[in-house]
Backbone as ProteinMPNN parsed JSONL, in Angstrom:
{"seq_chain_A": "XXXXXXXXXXXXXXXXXXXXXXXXXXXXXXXXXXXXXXXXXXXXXXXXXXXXXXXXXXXXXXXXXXXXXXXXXXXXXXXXXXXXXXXXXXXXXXXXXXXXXXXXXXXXXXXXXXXXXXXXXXXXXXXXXXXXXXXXXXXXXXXXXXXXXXXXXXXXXXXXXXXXXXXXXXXXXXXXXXXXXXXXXXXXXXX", "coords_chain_A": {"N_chain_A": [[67.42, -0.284, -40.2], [65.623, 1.297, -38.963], [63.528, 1.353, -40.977], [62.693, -1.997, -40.623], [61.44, -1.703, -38.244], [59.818, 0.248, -38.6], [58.298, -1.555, -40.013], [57.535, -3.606, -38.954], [56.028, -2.26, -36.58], [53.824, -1.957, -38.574], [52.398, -3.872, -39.114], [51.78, -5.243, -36.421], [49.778, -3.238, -35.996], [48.339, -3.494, -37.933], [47.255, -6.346, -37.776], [46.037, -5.996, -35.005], [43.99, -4.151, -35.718], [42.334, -5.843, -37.231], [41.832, -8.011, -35.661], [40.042, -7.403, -34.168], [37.647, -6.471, -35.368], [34.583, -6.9, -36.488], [32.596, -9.984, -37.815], [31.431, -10.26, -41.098], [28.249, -10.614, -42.104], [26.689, -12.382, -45.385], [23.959, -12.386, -47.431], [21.503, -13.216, -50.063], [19.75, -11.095, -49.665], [20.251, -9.283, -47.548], [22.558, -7.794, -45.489], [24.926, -7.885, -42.546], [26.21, -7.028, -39.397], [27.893, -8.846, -37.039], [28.525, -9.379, -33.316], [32.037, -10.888, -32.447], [31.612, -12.618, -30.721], [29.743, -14.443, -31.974], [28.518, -16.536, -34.021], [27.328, -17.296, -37.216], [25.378, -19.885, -38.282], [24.272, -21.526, -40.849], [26.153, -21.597, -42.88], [27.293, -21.115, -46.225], [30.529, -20.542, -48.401], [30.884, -17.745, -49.7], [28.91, -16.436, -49.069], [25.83, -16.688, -46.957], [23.058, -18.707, -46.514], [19.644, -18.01, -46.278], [17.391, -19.663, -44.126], [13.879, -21.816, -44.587], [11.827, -19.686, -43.669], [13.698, -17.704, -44.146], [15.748, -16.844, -42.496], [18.633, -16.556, -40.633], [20.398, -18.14, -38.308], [21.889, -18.26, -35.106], [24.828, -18.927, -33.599], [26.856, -19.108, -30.352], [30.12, -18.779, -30.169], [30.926, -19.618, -27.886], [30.248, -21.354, -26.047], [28.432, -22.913, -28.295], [25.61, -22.856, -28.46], [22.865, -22.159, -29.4], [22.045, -18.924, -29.966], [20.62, -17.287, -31.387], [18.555, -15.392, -33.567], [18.122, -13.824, -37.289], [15.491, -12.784, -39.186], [13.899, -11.998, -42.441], [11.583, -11.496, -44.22], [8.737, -11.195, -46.928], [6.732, -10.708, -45.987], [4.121, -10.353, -43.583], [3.398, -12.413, -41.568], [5.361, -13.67, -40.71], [5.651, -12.077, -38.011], [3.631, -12.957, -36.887], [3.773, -15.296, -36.858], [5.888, -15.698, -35.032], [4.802, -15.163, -32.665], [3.894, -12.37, -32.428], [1.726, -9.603, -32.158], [-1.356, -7.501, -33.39], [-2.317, -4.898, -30.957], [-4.57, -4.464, -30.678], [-6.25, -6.931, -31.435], [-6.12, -8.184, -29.062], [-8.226, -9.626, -26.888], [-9.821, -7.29, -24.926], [-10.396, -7.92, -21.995], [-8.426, -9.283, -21.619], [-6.092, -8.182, -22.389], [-2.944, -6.979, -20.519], [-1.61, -4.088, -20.87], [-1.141, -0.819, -21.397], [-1.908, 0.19, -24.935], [0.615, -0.285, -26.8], [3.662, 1.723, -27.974], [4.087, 1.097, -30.585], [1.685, -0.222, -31.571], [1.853, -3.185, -31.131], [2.375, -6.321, -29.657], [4.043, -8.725, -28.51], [2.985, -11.873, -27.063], [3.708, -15.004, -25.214], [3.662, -17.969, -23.701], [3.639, -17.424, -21.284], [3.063, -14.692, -21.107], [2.369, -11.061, -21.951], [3.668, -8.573, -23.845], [4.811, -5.829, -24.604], [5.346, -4.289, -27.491], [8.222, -1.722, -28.209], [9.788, 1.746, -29.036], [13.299, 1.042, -30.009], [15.781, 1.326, -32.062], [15.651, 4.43, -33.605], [16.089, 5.408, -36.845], [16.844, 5.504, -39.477], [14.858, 3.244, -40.186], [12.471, 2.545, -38.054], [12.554, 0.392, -35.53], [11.396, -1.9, -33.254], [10.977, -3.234, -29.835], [11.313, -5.369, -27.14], [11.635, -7.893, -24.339], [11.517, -10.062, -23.44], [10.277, -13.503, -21.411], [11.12, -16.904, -22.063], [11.969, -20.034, -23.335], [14.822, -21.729, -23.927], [15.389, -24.431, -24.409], [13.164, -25.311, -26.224], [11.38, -27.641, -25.134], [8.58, -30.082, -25.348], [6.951, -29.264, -23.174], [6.889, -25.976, -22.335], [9.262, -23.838, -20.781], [9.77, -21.188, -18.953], [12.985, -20.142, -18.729], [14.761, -18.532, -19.698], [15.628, -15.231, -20.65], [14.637, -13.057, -23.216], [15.221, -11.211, -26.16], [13.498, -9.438, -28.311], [12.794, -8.259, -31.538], [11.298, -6.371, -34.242], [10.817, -4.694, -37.238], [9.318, -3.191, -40.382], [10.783, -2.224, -42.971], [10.988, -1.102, -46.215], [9.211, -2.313, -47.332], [9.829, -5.182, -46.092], [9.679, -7.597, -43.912], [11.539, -7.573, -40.866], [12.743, -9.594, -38.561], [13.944, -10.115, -34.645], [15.481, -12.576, -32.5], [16.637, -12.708, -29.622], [19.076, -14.776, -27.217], [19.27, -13.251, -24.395], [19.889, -13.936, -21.848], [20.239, -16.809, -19.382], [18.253, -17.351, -16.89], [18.761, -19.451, -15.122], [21.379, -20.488, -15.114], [22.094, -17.795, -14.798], [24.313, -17.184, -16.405], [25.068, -14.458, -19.081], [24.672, -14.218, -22.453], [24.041, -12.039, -24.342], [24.745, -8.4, -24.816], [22.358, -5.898, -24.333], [23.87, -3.532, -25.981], [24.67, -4.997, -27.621], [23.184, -5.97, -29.99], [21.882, -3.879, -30.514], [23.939, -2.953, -32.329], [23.814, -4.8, -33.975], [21.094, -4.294, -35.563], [21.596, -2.145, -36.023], [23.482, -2.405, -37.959], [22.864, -3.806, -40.56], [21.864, -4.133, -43.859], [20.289, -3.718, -47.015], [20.518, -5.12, -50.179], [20.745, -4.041, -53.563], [18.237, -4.041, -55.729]], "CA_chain_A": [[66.837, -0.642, -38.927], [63.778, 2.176, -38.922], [62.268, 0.244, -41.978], [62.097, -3.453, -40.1], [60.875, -1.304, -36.977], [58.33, 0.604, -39.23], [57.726, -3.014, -40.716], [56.923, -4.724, -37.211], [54.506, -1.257, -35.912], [52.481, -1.526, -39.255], [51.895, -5.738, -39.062], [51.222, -5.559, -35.487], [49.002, -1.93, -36.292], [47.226, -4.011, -39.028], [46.644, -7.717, -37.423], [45.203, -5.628, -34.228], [43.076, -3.512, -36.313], [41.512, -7.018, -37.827], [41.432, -9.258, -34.63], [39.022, -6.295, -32.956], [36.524, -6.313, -36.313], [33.462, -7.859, -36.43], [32.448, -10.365, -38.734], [30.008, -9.716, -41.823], [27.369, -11.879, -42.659], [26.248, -11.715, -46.047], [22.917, -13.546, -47.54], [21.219, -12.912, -50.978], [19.17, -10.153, -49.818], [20.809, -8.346, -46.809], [23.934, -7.771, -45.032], [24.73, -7.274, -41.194], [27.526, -7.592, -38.701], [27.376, -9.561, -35.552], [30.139, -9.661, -32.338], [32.382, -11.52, -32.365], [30.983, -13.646, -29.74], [28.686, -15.174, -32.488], [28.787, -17.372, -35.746], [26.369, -18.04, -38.15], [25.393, -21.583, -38.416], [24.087, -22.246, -42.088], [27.398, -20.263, -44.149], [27.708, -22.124, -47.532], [31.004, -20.169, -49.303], [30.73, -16.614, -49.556], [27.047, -16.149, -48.586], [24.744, -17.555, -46.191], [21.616, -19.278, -47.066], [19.246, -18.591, -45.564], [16.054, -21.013, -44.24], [13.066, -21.728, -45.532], [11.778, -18.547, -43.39], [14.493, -16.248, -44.469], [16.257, -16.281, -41.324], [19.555, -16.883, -40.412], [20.652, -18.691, -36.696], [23.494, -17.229, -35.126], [25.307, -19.615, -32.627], [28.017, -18.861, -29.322], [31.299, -19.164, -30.362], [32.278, -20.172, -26.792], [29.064, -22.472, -25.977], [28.137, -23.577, -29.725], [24.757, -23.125, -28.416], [21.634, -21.838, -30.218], [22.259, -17.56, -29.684], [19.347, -15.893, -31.725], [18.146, -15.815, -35.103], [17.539, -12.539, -37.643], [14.904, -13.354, -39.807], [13.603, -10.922, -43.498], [10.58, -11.375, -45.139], [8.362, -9.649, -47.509], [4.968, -11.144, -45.658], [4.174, -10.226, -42.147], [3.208, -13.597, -41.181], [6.916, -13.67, -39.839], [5.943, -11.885, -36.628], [2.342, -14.013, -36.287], [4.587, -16.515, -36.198], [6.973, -15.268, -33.71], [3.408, -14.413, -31.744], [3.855, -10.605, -32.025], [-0.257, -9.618, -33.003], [-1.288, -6.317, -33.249], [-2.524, -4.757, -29.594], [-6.569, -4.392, -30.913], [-6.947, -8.102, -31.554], [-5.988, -9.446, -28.062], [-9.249, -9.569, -26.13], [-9.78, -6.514, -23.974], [-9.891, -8.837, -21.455], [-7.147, -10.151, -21.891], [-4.779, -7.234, -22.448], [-2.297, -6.401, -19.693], [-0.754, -3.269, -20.536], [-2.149, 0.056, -21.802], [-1.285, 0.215, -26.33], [2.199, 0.655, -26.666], [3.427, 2.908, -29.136], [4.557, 0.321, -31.659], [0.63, -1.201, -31.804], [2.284, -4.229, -31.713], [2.171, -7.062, -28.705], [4.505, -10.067, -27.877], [2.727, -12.889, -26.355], [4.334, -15.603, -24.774], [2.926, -19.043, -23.127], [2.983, -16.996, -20.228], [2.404, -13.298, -20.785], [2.11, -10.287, -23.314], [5.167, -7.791, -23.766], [4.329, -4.56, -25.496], [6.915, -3.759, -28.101], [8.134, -0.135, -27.833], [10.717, 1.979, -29.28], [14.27, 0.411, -29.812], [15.746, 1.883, -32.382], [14.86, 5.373, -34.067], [16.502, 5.95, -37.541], [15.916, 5.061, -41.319], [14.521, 2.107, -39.995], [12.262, 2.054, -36.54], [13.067, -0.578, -34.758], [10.622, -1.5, -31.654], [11.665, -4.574, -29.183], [11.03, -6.164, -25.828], [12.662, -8.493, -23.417], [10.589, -11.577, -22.528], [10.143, -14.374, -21.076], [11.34, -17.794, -23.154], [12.481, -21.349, -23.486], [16.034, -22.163, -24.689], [15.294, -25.802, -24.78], [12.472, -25.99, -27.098], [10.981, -28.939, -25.466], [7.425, -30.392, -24.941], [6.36, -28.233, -22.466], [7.541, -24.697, -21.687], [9.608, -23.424, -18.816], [10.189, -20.051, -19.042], [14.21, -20.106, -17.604], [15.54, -17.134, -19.882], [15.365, -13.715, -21.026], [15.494, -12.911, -24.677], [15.045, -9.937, -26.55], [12.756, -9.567, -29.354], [12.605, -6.673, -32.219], [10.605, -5.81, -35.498], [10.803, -3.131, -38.026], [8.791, -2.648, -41.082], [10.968, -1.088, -43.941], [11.094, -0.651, -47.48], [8.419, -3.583, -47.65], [10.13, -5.991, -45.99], [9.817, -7.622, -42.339], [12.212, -7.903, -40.164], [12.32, -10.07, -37.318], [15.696, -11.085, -34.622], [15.193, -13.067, -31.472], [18.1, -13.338, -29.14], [18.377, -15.439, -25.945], [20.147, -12.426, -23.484], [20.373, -14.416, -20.225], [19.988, -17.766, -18.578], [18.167, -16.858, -15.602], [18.772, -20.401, -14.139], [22.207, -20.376, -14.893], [22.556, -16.357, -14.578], [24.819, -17.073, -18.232], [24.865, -13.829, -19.907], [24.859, -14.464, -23.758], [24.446, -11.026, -25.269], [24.151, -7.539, -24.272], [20.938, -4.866, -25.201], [24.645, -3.216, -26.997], [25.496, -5.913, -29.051], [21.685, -6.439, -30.421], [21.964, -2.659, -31.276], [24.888, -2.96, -33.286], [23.673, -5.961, -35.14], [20.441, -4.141, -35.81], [22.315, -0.782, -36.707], [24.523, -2.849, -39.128], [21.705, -4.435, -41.627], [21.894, -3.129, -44.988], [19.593, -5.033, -47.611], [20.934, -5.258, -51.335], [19.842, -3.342, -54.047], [17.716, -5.157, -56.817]], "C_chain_A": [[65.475, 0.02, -38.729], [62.634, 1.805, -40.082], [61.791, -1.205, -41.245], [61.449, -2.539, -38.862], [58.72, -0.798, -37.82], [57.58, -0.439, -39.773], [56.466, -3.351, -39.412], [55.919, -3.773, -37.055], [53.084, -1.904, -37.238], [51.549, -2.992, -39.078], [50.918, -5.646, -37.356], [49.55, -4.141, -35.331], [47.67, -3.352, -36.912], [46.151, -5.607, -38.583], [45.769, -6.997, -36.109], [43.944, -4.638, -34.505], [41.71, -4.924, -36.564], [41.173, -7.833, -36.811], [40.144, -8.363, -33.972], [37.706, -6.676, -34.593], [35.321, -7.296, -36.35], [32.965, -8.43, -37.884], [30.849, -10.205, -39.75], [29.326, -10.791, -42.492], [26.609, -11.164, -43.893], [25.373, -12.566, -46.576], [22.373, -12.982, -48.856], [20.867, -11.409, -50.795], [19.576, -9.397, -48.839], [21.915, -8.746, -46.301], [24.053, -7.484, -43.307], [25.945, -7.544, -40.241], [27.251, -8.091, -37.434], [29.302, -9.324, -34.771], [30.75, -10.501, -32.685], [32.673, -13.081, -31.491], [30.277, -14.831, -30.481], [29.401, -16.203, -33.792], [27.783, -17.693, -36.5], [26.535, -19.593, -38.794], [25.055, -22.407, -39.848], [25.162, -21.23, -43.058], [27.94, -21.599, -44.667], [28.521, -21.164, -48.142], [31.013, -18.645, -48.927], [29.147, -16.26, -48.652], [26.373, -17.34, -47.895], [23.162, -17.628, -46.893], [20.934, -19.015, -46.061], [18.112, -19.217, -45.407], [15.192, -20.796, -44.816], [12.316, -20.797, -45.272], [12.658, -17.475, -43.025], [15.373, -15.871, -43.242], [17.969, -16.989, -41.14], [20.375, -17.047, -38.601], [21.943, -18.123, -36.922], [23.444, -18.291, -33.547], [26.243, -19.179, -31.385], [29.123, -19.695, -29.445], [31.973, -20.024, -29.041], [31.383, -21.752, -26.144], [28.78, -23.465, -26.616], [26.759, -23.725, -28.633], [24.097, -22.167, -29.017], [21.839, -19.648, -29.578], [20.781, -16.652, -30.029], [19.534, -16.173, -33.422], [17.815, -14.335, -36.127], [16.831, -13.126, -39.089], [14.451, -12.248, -40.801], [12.546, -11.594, -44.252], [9.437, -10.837, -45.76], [6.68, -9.887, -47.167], [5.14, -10.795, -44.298], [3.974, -11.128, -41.226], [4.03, -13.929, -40.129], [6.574, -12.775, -38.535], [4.527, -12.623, -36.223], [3.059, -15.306, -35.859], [5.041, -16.501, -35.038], [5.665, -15.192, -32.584], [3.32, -13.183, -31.304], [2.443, -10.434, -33.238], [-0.221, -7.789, -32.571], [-2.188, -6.139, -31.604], [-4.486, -4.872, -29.289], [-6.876, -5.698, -30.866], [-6.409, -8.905, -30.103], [-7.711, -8.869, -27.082], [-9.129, -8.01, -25.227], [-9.597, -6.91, -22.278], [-9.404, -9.554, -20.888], [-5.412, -9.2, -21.783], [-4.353, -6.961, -20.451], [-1.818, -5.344, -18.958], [-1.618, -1.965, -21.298], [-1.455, -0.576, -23.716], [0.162, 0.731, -26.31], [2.445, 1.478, -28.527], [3.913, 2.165, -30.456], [3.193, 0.243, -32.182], [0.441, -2.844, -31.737], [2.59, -5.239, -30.297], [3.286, -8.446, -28.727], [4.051, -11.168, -26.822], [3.721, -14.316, -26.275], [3.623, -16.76, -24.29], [2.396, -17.913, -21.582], [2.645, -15.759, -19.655], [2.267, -12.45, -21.913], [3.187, -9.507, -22.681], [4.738, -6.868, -24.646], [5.93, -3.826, -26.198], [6.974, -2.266, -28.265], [9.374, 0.002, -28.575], [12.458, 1.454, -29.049], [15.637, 1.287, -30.322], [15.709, 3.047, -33.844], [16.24, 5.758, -35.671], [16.031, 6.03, -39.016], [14.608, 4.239, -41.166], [14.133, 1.966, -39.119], [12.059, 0.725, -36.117], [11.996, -0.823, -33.495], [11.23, -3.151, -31.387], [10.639, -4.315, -27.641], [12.07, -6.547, -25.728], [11.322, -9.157, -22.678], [11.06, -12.243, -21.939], [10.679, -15.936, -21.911], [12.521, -18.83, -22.696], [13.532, -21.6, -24.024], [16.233, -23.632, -25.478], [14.168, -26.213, -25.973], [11.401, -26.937, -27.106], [9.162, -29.061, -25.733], [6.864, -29.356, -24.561], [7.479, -26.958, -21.862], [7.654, -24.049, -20.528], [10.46, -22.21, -19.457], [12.136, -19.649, -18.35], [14.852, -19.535, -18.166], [14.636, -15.982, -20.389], [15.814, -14.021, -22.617], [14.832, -11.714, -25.112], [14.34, -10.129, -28.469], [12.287, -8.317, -30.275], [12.303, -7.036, -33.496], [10.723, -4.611, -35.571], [10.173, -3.86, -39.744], [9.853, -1.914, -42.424], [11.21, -1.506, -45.456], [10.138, -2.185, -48.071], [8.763, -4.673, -47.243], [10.152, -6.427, -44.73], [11.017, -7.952, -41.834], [12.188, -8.438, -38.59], [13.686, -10.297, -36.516], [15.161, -11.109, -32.831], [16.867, -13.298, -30.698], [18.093, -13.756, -27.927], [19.822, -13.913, -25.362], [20.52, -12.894, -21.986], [19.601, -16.151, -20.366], [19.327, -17.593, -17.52], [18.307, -18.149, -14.434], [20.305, -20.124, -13.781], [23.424, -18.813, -14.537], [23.849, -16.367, -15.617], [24.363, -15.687, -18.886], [25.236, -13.93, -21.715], [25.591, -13.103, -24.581], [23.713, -9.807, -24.627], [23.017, -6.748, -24.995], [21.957, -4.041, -26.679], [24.711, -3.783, -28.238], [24.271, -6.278, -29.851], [21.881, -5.012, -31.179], [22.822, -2.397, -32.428], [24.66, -3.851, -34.387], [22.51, -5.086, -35.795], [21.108, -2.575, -36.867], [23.597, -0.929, -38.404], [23.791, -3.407, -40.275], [21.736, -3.484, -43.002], [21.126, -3.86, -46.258], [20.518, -4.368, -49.277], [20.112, -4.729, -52.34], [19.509, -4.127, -55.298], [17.905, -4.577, -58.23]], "O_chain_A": [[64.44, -0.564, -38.407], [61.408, 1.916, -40.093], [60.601, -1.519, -41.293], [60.491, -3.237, -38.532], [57.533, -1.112, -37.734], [56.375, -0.327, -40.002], [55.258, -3.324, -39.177], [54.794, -4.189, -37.331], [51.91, -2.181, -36.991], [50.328, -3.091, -38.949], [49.727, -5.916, -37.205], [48.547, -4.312, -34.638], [46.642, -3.843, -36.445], [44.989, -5.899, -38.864], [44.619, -7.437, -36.094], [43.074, -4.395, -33.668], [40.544, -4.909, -36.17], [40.136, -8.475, -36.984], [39.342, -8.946, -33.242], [36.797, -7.418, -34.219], [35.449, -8.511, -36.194], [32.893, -7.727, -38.893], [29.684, -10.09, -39.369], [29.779, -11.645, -43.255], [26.086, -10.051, -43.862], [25.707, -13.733, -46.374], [22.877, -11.861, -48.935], [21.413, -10.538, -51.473], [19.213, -8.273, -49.185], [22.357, -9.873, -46.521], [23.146, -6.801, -42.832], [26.651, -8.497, -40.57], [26.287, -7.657, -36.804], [30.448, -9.204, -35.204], [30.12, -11.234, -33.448], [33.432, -14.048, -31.56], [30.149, -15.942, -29.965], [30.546, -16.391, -34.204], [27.337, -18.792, -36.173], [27.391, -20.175, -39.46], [25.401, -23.571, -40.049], [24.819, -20.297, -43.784], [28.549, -22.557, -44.191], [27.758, -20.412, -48.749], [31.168, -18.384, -47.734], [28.833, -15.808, -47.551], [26.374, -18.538, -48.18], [22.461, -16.84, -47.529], [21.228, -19.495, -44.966], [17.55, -19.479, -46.471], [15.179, -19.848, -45.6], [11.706, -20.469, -46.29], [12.588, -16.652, -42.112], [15.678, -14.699, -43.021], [18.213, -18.054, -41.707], [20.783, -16.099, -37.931], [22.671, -17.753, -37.842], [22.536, -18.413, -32.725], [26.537, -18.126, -31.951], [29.247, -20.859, -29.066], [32.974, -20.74, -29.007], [31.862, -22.86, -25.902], [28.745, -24.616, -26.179], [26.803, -24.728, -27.921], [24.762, -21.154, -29.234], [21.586, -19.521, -28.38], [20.141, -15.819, -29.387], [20.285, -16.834, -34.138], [17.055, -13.603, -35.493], [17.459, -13.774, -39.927], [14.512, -11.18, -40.191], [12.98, -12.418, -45.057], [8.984, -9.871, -45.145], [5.708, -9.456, -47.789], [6.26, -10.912, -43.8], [4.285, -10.861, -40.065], [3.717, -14.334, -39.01], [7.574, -12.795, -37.818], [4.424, -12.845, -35.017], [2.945, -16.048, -34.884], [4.657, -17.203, -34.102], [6.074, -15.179, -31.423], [2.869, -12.806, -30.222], [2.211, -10.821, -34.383], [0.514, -7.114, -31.85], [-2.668, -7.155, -31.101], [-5.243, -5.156, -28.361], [-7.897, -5.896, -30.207], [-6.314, -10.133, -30.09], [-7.995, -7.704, -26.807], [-7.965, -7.768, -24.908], [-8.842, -6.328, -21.499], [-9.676, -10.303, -19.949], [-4.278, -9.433, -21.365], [-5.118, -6.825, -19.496], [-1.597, -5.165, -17.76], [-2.737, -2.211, -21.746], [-0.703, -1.547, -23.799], [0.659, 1.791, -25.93], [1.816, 1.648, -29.572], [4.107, 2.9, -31.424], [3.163, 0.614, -33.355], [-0.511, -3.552, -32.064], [3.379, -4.558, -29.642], [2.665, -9.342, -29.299], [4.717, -11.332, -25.799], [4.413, -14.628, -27.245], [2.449, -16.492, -24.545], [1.291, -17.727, -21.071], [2.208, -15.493, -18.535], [2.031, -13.035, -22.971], [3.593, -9.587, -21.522], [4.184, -7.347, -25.636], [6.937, -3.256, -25.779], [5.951, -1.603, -28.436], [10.071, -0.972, -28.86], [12.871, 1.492, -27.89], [16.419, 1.823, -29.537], [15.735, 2.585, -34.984], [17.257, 6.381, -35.366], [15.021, 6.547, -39.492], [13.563, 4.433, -41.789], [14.869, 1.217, -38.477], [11.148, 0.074, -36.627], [11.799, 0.143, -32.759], [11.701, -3.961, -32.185], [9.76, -3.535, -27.274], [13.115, -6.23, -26.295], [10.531, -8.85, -21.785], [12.241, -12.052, -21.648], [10.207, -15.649, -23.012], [13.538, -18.64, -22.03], [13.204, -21.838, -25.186], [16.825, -23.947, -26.51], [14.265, -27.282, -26.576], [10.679, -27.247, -28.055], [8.564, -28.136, -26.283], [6.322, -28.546, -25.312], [8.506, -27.055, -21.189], [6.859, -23.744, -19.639], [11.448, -22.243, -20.189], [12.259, -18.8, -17.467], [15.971, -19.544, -17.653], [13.416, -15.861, -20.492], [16.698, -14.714, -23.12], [13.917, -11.233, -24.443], [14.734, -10.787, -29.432], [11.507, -7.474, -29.83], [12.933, -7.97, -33.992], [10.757, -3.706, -34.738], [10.616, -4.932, -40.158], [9.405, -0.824, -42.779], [11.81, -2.575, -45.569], [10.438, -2.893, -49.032], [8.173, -5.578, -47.834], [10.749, -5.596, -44.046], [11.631, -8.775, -42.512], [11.716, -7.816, -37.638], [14.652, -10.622, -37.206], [14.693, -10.204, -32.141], [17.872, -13.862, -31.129], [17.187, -13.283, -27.241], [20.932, -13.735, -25.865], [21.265, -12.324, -21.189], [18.744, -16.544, -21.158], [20.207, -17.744, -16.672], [18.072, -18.013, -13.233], [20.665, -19.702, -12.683], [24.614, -18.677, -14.255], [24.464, -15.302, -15.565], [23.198, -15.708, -19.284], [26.378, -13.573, -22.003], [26.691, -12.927, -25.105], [22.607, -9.85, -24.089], [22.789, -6.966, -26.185], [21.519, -3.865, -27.816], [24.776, -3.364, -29.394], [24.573, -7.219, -30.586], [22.029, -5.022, -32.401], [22.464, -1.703, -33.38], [25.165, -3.741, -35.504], [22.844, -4.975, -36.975], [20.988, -2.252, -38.048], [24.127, -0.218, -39.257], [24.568, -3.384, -41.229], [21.629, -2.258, -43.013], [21.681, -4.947, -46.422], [21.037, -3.253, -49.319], [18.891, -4.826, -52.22], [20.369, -4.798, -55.868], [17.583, -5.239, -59.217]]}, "name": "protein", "num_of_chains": 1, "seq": "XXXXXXXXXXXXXXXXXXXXXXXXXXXXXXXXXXXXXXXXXXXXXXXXXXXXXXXXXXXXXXXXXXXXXXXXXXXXXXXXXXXXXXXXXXXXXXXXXXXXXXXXXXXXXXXXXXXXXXXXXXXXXXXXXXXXXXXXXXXXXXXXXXXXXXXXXXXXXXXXXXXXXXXXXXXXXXXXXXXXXXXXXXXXXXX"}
């Protein structure tokens, strides 16, 4: 009888250990864990592919809508893209805010965001919290919040956009936590 008992504790021990874990996304060149709130949208097999700018979309398990994206590449282009410029080349002008301590600027259709410490370890980390479009369309209507972070390391960029609110629908997606944990979980592969 104290063996099927010890049976039942360790099953129910072991399946509640695994239902709490977060799932690991793994891609040629890095590794990372996301909530369980999320899913990665291009997973071929073991490993995710990812696009033709190195990034990998991450969807809402409860929504299936568009969540945030973490993007790796070994050109910096990847945050010109994103429209993060360094803080010297926006017009004087033009600037908003004093230099933040990154050097590093987030413009937007409709403002600049000074990226700043996020976070501080192997790997600094700097972010924001803009302004931004969920829809994509034509013309841009600023109607969420998203959170936006670069880091710099071992030659390689890193970029990860995440929508954190709705502000029409006051929809919270994802917290400043759960961005930290994804960022704190990244591990790139060794060549």
């Amino acid at each position: 009888m104290k063996s099927k008992i010890l049976l039942v504790v360790f099953f129910l021990f072991f399946f509640a250990a695994n239902a709490n874990s977060s799932p690991q996304i793994n891609t040629d060149e890095f590794s990372f864990k996301i909530p369980n709130s999320l899913k990665a949208v291009n997973k071929k097999g073991a490993f995710l592919k990812t696009d033709k700018n190195g990034c990998v979309r991450l969807i809402s398990v409860t929504t299936h809508k568009y969540a945030g994206e973490i993007c790796v590449s070994k050109n910096d282009k990847l945050f010109v893209n994103a429209g993060i410029v360094p803080y010297e080349s926006i017009p004087e002008s033009s600037r908003n805010s004093e230099k933040p301590s990154s050097g590093m600027v987030l413009t937007t259709a409709l403002s600049q965001y000074p990226l700043e410490k996020f976070i501080e370890k192997e790997m600094h980390v700097f972010s924001t919290i803009s302004d931004c479009d969920e829809e994509d369309g034509a013309i841009y209507r600023a109607t969420s919040s998203c959170h936006v972070a670069i880091a710099n390391f071992d030659n390689k960029f890193i970029y990860s956009y995440f929508v954190i609110k709705n502000n029409v629908t006051r929809q919270t997606n994802l917290t400043i936590d759960d961005i930290k944990y994804i960022w704190n979980s990244i591990s790139f592969k060794k060549k």
